[in-house]
DRENPA-3360 file (N, C-alpha, C; in nm, 2 decimals, always signed):
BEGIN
1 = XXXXXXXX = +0.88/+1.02/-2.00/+0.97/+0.92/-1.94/+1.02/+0.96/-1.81 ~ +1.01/+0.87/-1.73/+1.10/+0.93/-1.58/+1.23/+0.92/-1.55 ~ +1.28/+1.03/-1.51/+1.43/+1.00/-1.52/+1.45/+1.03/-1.35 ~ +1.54/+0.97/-1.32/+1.64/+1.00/-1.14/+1.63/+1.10/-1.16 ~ +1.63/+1.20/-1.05/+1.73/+1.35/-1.03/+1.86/+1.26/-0.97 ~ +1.94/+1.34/-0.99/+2.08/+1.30/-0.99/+2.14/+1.41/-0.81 ~ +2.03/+1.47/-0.80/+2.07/+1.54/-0.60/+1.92/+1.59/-0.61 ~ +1.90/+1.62/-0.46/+1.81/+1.70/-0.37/+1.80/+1.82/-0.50;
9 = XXXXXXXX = +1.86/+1.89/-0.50/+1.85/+2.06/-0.56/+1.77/+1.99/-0.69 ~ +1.82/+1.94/-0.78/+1.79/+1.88/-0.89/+1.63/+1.80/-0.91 ~ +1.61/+1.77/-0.78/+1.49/+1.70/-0.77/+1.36/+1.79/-0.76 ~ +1.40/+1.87/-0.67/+1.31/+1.99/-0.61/+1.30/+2.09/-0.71 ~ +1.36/+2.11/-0.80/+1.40/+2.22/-0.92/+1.28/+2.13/-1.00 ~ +1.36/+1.98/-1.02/+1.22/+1.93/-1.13/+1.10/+1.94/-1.10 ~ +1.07/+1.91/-0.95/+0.89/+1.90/-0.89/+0.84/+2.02/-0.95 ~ +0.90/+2.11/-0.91/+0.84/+2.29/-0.93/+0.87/+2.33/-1.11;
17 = XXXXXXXX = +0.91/+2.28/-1.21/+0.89/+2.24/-1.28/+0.82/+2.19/-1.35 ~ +0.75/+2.09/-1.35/+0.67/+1.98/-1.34/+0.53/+2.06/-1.29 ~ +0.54/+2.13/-1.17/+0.41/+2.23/-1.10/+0.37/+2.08/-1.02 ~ +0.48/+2.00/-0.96/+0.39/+1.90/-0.87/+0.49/+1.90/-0.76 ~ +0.52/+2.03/-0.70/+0.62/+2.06/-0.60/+0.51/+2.05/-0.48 ~ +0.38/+2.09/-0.45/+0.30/+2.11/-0.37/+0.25/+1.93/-0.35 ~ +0.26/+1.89/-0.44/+0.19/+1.76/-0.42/+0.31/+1.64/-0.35 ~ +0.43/+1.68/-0.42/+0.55/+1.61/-0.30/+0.51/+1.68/-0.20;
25 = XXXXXXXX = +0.50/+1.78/-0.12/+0.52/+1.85/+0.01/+0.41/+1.73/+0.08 ~ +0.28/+1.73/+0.02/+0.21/+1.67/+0.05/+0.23/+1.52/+0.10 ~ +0.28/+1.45/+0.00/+0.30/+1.30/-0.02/+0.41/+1.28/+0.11 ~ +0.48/+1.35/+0.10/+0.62/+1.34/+0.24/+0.51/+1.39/+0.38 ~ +0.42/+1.45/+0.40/+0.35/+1.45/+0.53/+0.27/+1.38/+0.55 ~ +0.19/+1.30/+0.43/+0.13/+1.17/+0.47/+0.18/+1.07/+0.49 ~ +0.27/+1.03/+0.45/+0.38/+0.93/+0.43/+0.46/+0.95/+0.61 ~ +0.51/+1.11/+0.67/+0.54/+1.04/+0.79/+0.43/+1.03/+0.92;
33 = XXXXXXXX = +0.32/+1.11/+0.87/+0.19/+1.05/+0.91/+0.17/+0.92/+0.96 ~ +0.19/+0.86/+0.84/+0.15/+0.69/+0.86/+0.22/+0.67/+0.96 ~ +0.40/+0.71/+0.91/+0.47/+0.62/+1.02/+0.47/+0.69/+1.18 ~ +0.39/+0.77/+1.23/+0.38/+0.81/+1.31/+0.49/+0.94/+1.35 ~ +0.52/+0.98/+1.26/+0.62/+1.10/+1.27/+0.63/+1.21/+1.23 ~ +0.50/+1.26/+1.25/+0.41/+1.40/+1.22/+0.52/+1.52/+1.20 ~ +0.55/+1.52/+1.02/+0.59/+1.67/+0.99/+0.50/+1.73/+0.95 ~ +0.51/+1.88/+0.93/+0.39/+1.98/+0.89/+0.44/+2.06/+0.85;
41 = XXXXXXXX = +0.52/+2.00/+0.74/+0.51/+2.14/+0.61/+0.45/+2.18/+0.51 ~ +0.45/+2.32/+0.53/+0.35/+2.34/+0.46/+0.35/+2.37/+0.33 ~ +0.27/+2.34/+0.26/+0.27/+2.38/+0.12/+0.35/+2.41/+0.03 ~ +0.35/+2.54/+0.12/+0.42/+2.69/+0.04/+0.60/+2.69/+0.11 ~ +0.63/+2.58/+0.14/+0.74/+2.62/+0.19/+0.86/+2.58/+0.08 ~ +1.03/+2.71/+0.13/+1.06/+2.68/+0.02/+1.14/+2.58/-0.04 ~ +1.16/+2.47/-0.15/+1.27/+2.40/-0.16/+1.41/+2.40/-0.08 ~ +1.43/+2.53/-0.03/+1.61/+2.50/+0.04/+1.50/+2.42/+0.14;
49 = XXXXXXXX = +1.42/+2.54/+0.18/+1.37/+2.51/+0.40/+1.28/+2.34/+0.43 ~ +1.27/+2.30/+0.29/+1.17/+2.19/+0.29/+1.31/+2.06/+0.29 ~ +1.42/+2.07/+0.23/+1.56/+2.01/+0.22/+1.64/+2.00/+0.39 ~ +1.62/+2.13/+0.40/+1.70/+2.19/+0.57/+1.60/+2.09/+0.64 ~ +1.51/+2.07/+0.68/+1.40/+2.09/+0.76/+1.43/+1.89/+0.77 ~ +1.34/+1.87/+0.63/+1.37/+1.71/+0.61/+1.49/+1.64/+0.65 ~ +1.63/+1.73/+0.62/+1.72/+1.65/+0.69/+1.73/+1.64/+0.79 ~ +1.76/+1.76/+0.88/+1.71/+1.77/+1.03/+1.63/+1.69/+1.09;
57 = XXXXXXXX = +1.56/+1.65/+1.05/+1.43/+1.56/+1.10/+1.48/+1.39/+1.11 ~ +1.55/+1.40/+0.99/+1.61/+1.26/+0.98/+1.74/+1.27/+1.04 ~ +1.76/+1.38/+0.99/+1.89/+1.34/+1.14/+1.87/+1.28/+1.29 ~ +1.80/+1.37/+1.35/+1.75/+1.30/+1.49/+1.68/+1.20/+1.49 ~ +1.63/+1.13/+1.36/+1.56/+0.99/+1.37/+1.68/+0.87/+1.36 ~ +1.75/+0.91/+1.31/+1.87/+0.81/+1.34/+1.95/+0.82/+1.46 ~ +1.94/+0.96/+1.49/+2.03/+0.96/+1.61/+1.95/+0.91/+1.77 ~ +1.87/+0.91/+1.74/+1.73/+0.92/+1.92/+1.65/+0.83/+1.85;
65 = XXXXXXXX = +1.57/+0.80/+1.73/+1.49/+0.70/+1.74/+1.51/+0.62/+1.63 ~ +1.60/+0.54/+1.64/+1.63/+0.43/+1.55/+1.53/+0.35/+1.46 ~ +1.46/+0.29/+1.60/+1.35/+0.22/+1.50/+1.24/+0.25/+1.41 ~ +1.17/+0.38/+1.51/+1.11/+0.48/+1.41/+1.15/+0.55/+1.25 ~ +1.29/+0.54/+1.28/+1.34/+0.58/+1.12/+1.33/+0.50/+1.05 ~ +1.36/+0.34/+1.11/+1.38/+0.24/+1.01/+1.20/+0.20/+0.95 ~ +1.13/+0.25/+1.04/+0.94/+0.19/+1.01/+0.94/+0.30/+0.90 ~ +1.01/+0.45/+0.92/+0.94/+0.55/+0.82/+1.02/+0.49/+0.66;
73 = XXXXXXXX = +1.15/+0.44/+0.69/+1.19/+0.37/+0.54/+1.08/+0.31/+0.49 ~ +1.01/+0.20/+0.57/+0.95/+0.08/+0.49/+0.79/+0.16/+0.46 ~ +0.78/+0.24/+0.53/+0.63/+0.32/+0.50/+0.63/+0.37/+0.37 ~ +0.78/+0.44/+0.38/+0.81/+0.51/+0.26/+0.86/+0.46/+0.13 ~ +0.81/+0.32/+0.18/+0.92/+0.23/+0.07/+1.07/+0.28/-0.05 ~ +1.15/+0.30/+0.11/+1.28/+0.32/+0.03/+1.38/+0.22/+0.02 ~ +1.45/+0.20/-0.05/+1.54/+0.04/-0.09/+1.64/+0.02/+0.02 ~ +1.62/-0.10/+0.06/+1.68/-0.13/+0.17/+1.85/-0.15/+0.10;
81 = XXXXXXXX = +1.81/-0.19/-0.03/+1.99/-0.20/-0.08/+2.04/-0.07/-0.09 ~ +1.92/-0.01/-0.11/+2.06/+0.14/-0.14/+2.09/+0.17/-0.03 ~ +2.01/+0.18/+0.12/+2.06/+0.23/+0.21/+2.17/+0.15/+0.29 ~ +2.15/+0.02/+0.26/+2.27/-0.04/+0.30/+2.42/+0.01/+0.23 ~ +2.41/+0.04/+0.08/+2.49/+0.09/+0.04/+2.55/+0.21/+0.06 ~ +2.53/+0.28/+0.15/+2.55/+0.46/+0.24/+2.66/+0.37/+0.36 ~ +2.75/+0.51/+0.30/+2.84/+0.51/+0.43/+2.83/+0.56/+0.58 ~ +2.82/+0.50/+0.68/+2.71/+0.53/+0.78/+2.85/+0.59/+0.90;
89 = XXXXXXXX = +3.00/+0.65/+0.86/+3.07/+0.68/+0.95/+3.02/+0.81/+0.98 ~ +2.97/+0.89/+0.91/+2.93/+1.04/+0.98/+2.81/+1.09/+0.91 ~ +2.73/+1.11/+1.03/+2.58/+1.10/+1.06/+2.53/+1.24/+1.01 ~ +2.56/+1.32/+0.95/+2.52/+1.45/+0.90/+2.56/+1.37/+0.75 ~ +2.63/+1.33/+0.73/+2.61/+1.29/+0.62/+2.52/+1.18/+0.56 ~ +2.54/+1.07/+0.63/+2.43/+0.98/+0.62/+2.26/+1.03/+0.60 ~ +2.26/+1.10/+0.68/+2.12/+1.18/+0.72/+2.08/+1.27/+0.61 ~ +2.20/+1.32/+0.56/+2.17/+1.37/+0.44/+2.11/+1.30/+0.33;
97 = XXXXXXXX = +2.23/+1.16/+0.25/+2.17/+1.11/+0.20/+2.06/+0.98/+0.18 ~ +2.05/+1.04/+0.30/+1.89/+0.94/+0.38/+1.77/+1.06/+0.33 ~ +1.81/+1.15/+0.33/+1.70/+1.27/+0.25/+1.71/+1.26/+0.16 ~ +1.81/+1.22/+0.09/+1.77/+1.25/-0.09/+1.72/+1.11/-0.12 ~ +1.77/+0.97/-0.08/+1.64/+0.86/-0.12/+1.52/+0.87/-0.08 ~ +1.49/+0.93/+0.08/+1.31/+0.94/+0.05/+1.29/+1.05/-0.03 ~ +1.34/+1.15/-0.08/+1.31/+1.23/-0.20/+1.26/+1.19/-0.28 ~ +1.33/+1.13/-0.33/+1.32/+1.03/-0.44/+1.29/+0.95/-0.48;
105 = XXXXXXXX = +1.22/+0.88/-0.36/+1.09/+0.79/-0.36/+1.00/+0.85/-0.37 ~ +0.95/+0.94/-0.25/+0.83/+1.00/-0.29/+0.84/+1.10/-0.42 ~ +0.90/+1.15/-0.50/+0.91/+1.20/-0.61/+0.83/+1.06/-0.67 ~ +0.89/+0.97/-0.72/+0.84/+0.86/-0.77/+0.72/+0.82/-0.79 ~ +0.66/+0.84/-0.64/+0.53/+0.82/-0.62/+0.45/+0.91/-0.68 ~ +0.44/+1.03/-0.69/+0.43/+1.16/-0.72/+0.39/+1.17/-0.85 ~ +0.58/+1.15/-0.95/+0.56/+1.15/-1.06/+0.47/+1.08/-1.11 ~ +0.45/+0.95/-1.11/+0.37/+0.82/-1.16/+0.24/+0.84/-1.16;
113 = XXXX = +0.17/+0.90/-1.06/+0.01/+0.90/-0.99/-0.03/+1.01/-1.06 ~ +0.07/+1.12/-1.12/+0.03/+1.22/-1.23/+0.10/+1.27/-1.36 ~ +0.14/+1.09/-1.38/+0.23/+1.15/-1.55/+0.15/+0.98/-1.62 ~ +0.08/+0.89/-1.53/+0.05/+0.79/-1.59/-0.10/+0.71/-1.60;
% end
């Protein structure tokens, strides 16, 4: 049965877990692929640096390219209600938990395509 992770650490703990941590790495670089927002991480990289790395990334997509962030949501099909529901006063935080719903989508995607 699939359950939420309840944060980032919690999610990334279950992938590797699970032994389908390489296949999120994966799913998150085709996914900004599509939306034209070429990450390349790789494989083997580690849960903190793949966490650090993702936020950073989305940080400056909200900050410098707006609309790009908002096309990588819909590629990534992340819920427009939950993001509306984020408090958007400070952007390191926002950006943060703008990482943990695509986490958690693409975990989703992930889990599903190899538990069903």
């Amino acid at each position: 049965m699939y359950v939420t992770p309840l944060n980032t650490d919690l999610l990334l703990s279950e992938a590797q877990k699970e032994e389908l941590y390489v296949k999120l790495v994966e799913q998150i670089n085709k996914d900004f692929t599509f939306a034209n927002e070429s990450v390349d991480f790789e494989t083997d990289i580690s849960p903190i640096n793949l966490k650090l790395q993702l936020h950073d990334k989305i940080y400056k997509l909200i900050q410098y390219k707006f609309a790009e962030y908002l096309n990588l949501l819909y590629i990534i099909d992340v819920s427009e209600e939950q993001v509306k529901k984020l408090d958007g006063s400070d952007l390191a935080d926002l950006s943060e938990q703008v990482t943990f719903l695509i986490l958690k989508r693409e975990w989703q995607k992930v889990w599903f395509r190899n538990k069903l």
